[in-house]
PyMOL Python script that loads the backbone (N, CA, C, O; Angstrom):
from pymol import cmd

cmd.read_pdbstr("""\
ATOM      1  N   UNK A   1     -14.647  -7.702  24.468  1.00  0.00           N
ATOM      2  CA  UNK A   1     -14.993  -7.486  23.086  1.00  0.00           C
ATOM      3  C   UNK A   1     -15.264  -8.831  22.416  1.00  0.00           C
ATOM      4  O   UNK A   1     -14.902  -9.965  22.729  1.00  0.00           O
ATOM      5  N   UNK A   2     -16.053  -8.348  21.341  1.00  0.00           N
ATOM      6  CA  UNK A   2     -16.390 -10.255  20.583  1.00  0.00           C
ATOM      7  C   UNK A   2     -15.733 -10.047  19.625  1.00  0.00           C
ATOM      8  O   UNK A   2     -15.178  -9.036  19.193  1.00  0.00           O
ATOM      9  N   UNK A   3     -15.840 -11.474  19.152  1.00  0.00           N
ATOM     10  CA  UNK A   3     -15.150 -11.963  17.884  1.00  0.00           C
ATOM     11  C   UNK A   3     -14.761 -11.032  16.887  1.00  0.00           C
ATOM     12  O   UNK A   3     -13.621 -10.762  16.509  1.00  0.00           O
ATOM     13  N   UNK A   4     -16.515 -10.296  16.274  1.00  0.00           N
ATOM     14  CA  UNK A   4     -16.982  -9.694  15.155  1.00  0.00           C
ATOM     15  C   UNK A   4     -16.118  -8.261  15.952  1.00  0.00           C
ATOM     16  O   UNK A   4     -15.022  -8.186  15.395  1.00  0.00           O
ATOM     17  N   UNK A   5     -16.222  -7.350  16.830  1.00  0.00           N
ATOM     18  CA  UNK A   5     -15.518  -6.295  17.379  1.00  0.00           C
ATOM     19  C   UNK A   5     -13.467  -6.559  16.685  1.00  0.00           C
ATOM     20  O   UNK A   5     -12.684  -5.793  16.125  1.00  0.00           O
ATOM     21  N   UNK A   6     -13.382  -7.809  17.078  1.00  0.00           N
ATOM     22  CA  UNK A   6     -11.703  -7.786  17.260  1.00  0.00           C
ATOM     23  C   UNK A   6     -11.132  -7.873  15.480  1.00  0.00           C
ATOM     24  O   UNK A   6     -10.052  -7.648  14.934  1.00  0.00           O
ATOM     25  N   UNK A   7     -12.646  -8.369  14.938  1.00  0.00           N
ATOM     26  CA  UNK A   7     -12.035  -8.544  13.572  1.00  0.00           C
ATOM     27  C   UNK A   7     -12.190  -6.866  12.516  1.00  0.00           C
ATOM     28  O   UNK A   7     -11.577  -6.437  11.538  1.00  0.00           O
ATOM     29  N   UNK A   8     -13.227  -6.383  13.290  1.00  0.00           N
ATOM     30  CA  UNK A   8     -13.104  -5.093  12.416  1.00  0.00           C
ATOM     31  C   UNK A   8     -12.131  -4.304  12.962  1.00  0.00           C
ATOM     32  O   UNK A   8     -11.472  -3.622  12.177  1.00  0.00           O
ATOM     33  N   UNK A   9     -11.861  -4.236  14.292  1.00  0.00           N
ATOM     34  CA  UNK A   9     -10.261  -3.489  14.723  1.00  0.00           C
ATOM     35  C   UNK A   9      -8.724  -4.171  14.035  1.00  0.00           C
ATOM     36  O   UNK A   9      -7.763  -3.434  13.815  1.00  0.00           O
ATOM     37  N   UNK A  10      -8.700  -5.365  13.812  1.00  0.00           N
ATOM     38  CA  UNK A  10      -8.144  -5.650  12.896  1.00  0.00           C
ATOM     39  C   UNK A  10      -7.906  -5.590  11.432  1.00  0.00           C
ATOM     40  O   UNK A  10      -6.968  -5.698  10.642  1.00  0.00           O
ATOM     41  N   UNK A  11      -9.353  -5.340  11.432  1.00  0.00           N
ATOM     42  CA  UNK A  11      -9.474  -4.594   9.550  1.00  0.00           C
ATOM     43  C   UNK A  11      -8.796  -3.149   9.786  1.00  0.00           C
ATOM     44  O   UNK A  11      -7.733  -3.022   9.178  1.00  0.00           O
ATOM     45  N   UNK A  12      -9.142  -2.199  10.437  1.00  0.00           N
ATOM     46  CA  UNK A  12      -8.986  -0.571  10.567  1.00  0.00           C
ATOM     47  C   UNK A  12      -7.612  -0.780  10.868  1.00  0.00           C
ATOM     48  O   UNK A  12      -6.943   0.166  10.453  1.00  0.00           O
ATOM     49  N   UNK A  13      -6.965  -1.619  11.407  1.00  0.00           N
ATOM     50  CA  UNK A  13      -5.553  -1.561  12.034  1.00  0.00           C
ATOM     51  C   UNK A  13      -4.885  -1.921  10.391  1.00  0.00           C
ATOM     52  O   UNK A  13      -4.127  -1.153   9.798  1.00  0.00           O
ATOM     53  N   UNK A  14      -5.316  -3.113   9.908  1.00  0.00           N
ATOM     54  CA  UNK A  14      -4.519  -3.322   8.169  1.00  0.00           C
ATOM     55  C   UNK A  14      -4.812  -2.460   7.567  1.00  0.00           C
ATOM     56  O   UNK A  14      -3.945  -2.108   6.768  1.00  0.00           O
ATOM     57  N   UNK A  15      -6.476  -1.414   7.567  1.00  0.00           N
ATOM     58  CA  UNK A  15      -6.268  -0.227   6.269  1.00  0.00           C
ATOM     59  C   UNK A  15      -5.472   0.596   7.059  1.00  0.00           C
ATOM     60  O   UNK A  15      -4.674   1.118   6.280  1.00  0.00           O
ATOM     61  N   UNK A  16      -5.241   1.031   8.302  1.00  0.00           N
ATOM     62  CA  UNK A  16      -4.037   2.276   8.673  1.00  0.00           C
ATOM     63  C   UNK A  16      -3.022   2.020   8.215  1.00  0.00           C
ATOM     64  O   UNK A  16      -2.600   2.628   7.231  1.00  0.00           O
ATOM     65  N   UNK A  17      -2.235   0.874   8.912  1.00  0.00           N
ATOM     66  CA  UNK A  17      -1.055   0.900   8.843  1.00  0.00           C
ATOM     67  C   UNK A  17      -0.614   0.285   7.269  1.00  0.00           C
ATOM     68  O   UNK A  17       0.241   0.898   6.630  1.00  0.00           O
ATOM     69  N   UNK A  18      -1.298  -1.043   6.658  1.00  0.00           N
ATOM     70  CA  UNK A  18      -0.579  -1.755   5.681  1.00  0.00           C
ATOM     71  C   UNK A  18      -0.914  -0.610   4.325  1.00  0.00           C
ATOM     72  O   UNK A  18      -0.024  -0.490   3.484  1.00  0.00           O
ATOM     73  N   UNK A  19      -2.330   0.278   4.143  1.00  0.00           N
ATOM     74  CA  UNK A  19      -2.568   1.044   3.647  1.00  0.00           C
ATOM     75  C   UNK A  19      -1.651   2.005   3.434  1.00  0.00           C
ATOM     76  O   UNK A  19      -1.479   2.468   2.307  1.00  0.00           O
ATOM     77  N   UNK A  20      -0.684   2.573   4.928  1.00  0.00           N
ATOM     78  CA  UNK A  20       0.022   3.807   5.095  1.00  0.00           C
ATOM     79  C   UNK A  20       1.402   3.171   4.385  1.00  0.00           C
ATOM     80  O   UNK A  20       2.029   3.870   3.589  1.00  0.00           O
ATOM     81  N   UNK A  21       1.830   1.858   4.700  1.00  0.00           N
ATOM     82  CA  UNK A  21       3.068   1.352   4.097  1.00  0.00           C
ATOM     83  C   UNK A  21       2.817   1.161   2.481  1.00  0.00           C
ATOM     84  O   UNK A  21       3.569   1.704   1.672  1.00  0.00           O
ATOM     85  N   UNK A  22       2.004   0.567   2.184  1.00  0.00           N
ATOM     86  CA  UNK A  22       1.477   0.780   0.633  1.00  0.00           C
ATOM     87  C   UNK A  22       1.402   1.347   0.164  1.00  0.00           C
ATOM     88  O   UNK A  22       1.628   1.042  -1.007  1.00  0.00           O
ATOM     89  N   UNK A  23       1.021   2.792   0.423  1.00  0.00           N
ATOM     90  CA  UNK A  23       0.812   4.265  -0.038  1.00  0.00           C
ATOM     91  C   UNK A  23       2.524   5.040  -0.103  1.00  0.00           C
ATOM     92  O   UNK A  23       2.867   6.105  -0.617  1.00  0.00           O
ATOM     93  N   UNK A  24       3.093   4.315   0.418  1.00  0.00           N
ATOM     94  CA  UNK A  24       4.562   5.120   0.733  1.00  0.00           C
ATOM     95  C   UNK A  24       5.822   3.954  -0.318  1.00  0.00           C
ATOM     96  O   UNK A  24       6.861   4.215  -0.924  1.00  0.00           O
ATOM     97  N   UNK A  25       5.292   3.075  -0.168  1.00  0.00           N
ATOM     98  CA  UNK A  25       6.070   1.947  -1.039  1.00  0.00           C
ATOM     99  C   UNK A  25       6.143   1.718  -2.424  1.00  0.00           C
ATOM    100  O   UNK A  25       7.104   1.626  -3.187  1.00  0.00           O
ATOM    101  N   UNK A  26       4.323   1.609  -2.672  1.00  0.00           N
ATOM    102  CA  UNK A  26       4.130   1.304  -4.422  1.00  0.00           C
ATOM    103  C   UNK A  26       4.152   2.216  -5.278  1.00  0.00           C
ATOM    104  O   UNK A  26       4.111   1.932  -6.475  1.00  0.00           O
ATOM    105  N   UNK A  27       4.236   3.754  -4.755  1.00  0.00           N
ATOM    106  CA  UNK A  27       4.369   4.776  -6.163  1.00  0.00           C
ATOM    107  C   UNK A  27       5.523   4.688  -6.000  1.00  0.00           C
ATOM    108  O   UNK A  27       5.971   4.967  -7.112  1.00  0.00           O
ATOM    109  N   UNK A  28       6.429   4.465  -5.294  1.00  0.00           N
ATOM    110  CA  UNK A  28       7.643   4.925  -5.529  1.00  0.00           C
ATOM    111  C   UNK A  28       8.443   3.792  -6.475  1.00  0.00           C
ATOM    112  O   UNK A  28       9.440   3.994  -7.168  1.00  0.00           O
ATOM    113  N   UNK A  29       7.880   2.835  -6.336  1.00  0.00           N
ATOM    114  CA  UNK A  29       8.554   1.487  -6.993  1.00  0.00           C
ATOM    115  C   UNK A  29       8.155   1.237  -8.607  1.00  0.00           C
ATOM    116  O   UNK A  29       8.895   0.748  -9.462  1.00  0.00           O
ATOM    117  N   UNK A  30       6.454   1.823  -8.822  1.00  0.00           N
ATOM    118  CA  UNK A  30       6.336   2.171 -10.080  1.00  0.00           C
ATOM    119  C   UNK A  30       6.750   3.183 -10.752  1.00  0.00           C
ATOM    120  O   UNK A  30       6.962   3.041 -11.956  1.00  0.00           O
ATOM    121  N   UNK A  31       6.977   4.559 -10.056  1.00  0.00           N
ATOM    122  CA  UNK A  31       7.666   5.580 -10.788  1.00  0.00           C
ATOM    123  C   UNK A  31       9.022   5.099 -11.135  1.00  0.00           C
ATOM    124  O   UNK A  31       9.415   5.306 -12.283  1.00  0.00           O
ATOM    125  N   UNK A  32       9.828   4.452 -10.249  1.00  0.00           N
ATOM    126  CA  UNK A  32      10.972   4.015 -10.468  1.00  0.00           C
ATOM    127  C   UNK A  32      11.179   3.104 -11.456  1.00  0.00           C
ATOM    128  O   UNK A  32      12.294   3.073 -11.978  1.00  0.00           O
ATOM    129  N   UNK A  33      10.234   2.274 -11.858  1.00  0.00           N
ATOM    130  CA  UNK A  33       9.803   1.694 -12.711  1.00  0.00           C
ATOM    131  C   UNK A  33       9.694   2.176 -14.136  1.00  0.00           C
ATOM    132  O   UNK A  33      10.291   1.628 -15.063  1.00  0.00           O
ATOM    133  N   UNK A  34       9.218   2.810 -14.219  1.00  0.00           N
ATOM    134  CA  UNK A  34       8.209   3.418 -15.583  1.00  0.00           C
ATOM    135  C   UNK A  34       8.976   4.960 -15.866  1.00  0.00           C
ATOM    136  O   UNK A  34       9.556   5.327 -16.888  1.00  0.00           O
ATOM    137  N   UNK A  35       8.805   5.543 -14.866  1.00  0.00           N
ATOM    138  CA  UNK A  35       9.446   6.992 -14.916  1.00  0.00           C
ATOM    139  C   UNK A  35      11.038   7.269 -14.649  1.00  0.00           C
ATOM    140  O   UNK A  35      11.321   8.239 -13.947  1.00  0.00           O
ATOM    141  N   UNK A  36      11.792   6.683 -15.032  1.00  0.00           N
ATOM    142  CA  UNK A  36      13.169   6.221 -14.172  1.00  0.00           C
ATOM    143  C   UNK A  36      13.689   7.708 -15.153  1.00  0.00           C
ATOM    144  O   UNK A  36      13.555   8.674 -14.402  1.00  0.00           O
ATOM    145  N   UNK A  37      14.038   8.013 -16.071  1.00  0.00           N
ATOM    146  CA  UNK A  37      14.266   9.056 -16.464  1.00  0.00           C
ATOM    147  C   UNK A  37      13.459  10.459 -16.154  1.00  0.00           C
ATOM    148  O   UNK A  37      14.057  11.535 -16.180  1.00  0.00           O
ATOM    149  N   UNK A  38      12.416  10.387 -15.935  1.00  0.00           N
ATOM    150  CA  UNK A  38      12.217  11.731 -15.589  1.00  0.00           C
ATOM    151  C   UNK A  38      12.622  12.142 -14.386  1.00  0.00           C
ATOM    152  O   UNK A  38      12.883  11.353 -13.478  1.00  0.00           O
ATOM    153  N   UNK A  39      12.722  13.635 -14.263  1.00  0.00           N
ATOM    154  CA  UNK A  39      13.390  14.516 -13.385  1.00  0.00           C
ATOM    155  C   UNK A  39      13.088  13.969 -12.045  1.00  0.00           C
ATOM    156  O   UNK A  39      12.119  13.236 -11.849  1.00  0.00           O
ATOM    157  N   UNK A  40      13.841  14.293 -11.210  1.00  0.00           N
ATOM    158  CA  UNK A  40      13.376  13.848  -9.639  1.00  0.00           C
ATOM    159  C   UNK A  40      12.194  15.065  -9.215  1.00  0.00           C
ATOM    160  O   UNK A  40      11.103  14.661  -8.814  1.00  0.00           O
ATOM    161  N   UNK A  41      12.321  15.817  -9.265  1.00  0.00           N
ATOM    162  CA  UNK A  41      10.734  16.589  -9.001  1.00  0.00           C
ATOM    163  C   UNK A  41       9.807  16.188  -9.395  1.00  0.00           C
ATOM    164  O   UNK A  41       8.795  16.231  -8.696  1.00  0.00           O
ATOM    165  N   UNK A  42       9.783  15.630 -10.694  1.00  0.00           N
ATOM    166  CA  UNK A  42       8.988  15.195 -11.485  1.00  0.00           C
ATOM    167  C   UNK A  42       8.470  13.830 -10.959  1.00  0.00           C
ATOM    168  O   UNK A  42       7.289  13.542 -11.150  1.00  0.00           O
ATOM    169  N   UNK A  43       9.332  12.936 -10.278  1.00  0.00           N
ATOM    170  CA  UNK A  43       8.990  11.737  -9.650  1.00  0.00           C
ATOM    171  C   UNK A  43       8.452  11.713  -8.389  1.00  0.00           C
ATOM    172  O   UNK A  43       7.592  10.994  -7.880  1.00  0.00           O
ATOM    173  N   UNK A  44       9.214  12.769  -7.911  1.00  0.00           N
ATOM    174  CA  UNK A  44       8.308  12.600  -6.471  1.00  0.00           C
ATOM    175  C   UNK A  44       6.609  13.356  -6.447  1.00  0.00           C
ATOM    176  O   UNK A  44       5.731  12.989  -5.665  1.00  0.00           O
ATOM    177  N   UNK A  45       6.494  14.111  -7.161  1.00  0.00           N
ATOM    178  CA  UNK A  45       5.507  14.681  -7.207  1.00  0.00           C
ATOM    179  C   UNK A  45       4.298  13.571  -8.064  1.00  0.00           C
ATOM    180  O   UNK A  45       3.183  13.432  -7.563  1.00  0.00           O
ATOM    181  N   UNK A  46       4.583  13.014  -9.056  1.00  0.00           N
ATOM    182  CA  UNK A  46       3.751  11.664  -9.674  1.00  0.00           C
ATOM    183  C   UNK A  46       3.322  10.330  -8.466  1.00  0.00           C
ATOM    184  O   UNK A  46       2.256   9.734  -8.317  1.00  0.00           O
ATOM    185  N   UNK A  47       4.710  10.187  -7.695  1.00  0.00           N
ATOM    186  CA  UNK A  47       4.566   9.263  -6.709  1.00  0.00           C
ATOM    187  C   UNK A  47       3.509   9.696  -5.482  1.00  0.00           C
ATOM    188  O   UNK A  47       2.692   8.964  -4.924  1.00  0.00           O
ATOM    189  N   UNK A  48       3.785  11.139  -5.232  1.00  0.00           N
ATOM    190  CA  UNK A  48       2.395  11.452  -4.235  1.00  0.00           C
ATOM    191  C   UNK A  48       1.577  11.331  -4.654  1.00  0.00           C
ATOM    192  O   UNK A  48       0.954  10.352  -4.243  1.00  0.00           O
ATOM    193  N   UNK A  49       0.876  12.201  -5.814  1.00  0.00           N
ATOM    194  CA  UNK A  49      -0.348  11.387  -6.117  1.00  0.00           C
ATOM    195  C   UNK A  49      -1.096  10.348  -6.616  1.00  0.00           C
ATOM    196  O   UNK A  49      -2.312  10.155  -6.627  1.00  0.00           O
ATOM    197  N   UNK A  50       0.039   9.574  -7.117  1.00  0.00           N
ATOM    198  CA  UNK A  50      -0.536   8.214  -7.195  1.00  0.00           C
ATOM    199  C   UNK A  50      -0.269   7.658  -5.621  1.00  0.00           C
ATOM    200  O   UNK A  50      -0.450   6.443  -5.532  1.00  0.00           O
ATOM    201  N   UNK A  51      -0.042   8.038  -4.905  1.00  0.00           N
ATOM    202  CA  UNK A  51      -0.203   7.526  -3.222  1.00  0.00           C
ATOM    203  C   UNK A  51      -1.678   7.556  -2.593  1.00  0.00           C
ATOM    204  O   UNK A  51      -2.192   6.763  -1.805  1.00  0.00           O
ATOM    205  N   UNK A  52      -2.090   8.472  -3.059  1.00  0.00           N
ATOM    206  CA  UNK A  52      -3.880   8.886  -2.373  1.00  0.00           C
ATOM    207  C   UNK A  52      -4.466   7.558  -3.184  1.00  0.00           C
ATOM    208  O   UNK A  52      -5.035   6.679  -2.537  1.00  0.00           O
ATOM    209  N   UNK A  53      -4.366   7.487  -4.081  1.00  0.00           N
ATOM    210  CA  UNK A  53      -5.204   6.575  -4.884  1.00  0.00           C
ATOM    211  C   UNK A  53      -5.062   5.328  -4.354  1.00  0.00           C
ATOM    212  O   UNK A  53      -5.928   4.512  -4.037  1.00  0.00           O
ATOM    213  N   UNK A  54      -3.578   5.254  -4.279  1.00  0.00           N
ATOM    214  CA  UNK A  54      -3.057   3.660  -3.594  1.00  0.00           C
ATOM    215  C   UNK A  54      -3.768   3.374  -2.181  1.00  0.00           C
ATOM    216  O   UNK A  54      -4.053   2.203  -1.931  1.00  0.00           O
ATOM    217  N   UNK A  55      -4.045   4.291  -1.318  1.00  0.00           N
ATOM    218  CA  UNK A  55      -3.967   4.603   0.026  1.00  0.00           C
ATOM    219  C   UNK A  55      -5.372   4.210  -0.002  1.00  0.00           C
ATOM    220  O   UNK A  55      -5.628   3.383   0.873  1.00  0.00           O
ATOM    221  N   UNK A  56      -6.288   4.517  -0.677  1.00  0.00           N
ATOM    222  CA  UNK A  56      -7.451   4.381  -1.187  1.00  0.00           C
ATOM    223  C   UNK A  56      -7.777   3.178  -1.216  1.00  0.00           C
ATOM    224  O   UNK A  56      -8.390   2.630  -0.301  1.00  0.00           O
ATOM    225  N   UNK A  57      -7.461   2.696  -2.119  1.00  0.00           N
ATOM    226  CA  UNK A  57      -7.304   1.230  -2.416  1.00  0.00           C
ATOM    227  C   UNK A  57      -7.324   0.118  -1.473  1.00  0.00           C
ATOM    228  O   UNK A  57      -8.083  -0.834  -1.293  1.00  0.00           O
ATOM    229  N   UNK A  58      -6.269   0.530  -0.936  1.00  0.00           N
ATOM    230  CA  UNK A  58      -5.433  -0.093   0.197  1.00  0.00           C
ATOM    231  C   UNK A  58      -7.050  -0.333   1.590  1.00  0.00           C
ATOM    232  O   UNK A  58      -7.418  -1.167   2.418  1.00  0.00           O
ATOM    233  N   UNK A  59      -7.415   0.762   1.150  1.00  0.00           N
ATOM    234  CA  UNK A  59      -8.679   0.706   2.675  1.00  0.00           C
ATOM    235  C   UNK A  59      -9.807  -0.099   2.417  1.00  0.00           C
ATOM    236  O   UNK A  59     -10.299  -0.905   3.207  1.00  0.00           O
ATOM    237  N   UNK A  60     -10.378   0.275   0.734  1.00  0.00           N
ATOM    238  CA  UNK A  60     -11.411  -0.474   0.468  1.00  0.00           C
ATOM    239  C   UNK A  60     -10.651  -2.166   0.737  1.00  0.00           C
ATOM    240  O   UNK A  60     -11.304  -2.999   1.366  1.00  0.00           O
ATOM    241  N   UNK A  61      -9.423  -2.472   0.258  1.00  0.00           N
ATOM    242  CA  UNK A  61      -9.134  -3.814   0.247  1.00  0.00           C
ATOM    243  C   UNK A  61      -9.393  -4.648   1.768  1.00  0.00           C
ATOM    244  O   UNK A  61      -9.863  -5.761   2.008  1.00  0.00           O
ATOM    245  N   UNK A  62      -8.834  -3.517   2.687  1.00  0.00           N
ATOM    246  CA  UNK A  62      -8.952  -4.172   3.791  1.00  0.00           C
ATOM    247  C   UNK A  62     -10.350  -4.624   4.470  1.00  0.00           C
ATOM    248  O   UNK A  62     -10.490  -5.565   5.252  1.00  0.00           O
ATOM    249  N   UNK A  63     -11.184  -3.894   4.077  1.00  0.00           N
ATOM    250  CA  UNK A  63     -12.867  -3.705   4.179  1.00  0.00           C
ATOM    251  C   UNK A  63     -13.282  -4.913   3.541  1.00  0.00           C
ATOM    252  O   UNK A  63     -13.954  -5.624   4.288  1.00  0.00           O
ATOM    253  N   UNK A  64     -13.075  -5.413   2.283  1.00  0.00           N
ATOM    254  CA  UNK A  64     -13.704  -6.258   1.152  1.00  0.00           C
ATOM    255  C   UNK A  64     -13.035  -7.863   1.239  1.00  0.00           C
ATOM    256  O   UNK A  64     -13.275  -8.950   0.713  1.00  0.00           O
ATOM    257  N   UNK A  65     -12.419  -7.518   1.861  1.00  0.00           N
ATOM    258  CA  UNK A  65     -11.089  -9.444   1.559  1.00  0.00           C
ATOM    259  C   UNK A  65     -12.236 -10.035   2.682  1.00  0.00           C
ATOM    260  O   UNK A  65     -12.907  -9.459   3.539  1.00  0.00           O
ATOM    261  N   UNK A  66     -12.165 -11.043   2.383  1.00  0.00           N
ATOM    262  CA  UNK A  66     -13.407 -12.674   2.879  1.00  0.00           C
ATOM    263  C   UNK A  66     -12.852 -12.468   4.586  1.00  0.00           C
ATOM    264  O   UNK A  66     -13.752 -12.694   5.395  1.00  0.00           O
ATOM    265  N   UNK A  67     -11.645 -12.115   5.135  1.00  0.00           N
ATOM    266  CA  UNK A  67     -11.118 -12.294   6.256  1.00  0.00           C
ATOM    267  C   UNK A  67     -10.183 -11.311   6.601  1.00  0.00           C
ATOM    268  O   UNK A  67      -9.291 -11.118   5.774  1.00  0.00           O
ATOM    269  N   UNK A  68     -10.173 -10.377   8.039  1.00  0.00           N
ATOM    270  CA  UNK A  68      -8.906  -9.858   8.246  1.00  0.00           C
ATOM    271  C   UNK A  68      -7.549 -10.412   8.155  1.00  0.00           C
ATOM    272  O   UNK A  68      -6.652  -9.612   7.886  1.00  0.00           O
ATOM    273  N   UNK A  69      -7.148 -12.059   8.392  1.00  0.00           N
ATOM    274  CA  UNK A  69      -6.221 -12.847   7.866  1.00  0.00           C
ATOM    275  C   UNK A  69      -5.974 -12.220   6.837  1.00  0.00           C
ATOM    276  O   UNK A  69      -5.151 -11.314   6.971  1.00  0.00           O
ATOM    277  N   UNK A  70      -6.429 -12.390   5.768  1.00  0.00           N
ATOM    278  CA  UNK A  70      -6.331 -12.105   4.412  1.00  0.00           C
ATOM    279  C   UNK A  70      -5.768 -10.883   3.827  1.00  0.00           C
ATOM    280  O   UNK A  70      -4.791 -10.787   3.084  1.00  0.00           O
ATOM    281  N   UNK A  71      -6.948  -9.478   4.521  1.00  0.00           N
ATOM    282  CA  UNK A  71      -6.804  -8.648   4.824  1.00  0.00           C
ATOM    283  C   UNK A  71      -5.201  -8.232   4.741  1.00  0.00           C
ATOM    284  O   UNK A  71      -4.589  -7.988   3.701  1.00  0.00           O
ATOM    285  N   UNK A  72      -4.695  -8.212   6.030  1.00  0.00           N
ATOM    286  CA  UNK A  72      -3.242  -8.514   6.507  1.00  0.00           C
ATOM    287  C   UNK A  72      -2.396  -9.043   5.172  1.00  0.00           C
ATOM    288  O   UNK A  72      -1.812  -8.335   4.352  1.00  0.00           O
ATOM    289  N   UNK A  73      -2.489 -10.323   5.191  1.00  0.00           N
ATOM    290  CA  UNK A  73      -1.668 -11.176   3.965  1.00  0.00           C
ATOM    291  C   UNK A  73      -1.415 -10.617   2.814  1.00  0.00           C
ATOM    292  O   UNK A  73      -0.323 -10.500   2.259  1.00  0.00           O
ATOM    293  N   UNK A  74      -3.109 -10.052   2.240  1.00  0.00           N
ATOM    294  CA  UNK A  74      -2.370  -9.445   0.727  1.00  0.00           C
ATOM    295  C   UNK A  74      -1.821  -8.220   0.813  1.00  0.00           C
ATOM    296  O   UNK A  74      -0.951  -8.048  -0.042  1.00  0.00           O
ATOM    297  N   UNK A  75      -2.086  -6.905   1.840  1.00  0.00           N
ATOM    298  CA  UNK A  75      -1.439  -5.951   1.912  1.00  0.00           C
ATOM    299  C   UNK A  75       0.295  -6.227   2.176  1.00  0.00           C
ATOM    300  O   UNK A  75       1.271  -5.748   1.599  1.00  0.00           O
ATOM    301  N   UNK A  76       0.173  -7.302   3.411  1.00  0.00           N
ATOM    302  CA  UNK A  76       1.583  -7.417   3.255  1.00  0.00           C
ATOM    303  C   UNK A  76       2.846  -7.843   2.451  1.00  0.00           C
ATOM    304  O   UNK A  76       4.017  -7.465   2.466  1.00  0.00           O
ATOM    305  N   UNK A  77       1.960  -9.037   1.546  1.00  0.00           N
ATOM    306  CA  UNK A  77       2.893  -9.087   0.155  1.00  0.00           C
ATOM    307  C   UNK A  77       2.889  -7.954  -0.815  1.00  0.00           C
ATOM    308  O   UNK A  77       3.857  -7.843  -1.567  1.00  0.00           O
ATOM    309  N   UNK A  78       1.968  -7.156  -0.875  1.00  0.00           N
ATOM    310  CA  UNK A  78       2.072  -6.026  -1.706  1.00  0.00           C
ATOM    311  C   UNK A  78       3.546  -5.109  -1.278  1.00  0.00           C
ATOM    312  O   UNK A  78       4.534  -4.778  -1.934  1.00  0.00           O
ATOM    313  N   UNK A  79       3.104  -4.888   0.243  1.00  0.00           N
ATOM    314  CA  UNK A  79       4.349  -4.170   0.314  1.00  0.00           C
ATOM    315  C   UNK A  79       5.774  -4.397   0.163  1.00  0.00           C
ATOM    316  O   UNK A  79       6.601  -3.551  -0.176  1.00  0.00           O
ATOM    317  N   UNK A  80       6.077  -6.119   0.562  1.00  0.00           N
ATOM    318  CA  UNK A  80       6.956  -6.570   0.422  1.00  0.00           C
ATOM    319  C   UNK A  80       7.299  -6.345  -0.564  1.00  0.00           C
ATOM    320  O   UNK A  80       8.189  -5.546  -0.858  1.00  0.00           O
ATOM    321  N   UNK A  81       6.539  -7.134  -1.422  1.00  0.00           N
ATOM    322  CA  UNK A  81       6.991  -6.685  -3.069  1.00  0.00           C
ATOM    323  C   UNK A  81       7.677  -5.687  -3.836  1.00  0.00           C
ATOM    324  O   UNK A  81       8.674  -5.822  -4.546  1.00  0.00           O
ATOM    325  N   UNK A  82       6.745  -4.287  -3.496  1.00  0.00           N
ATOM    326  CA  UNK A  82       6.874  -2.691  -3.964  1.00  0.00           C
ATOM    327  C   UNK A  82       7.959  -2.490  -3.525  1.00  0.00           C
ATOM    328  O   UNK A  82       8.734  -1.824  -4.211  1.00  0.00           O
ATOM    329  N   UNK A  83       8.407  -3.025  -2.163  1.00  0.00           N
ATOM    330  CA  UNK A  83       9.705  -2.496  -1.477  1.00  0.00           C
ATOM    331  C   UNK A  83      10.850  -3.247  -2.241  1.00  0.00           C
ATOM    332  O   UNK A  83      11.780  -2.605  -2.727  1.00  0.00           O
ATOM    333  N   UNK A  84      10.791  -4.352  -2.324  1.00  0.00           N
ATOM    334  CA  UNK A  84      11.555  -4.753  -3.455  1.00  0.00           C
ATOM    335  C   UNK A  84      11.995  -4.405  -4.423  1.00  0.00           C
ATOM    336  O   UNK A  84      13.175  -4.267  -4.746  1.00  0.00           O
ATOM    337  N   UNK A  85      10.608  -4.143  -5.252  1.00  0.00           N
ATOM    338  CA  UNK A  85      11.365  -3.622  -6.543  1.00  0.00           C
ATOM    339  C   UNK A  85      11.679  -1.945  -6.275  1.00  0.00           C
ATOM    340  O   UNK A  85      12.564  -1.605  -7.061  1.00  0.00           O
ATOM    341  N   UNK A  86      11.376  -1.164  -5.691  1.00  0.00           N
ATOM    342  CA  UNK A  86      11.861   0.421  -5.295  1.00  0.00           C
ATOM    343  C   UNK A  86      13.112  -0.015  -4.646  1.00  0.00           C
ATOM    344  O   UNK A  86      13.948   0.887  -4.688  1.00  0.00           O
ATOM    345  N   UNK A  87      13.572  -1.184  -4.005  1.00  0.00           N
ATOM    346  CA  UNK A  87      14.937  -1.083  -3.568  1.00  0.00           C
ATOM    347  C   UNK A  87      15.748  -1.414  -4.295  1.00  0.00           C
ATOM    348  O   UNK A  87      16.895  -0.969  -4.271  1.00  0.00           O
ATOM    349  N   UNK A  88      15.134  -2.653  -5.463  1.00  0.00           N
ATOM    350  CA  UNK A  88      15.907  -2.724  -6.806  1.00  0.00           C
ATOM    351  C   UNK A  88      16.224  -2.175  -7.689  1.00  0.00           C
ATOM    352  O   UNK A  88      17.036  -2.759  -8.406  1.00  0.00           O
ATOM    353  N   UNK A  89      15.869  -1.096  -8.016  1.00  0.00           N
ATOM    354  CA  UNK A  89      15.571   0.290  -9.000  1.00  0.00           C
ATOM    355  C   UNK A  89      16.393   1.438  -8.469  1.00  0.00           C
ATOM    356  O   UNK A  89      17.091   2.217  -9.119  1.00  0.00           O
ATOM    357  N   UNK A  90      16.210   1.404  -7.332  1.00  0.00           N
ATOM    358  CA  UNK A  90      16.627   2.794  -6.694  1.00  0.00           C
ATOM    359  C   UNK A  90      18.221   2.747  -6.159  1.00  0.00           C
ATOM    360  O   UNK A  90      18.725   3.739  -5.632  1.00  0.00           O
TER     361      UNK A  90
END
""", "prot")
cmd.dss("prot")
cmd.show_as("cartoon", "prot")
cmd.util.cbc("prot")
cmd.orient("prot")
């Protein structure tokens, strides 16, 4: 495989996976955030669908960043982050 091959399997590999951790991390850390009083049905159900959107996001980003490096890098501080503050909150 060439260069240009290993770097778009590396893109599809950061929108699956850093996408799938992003999508599962950042609603939950903003609902926890913002929505901390409303009902727990009420939260988990806001947090799924703001997940599609995130998840979304998450793919175009990996597609658009100058480098799969990059790619990688900012998804992974995102998640770090989200997980943070959802572990701080929660």
């Amino acid at each position: 495989m060439t260069s240009a091959h290993w770097n778009v399997f590396s893109r599809c590999l950061a929108a699956v996976l850093g996408g799938y951790a992003l999508a599962s991390t950042l609603p939950v850390a903003i609902v926890a955030a913002c929505w901390g009083g409303a009902a727990r049905s009420d939260a988990v159900l806001i947090a799924m669908q703001m997940s599609f959107a995130v998840y979304a996001g998450a793919i175009m980003w990996a597609f658009s960043a100058g480098s799969a490096r990059s790619a990688w890098a900012g998804l992974g501080v995102l998640v770090l982050l989200s997980s943070l503050v959802a572990w701080a909150l929660l």
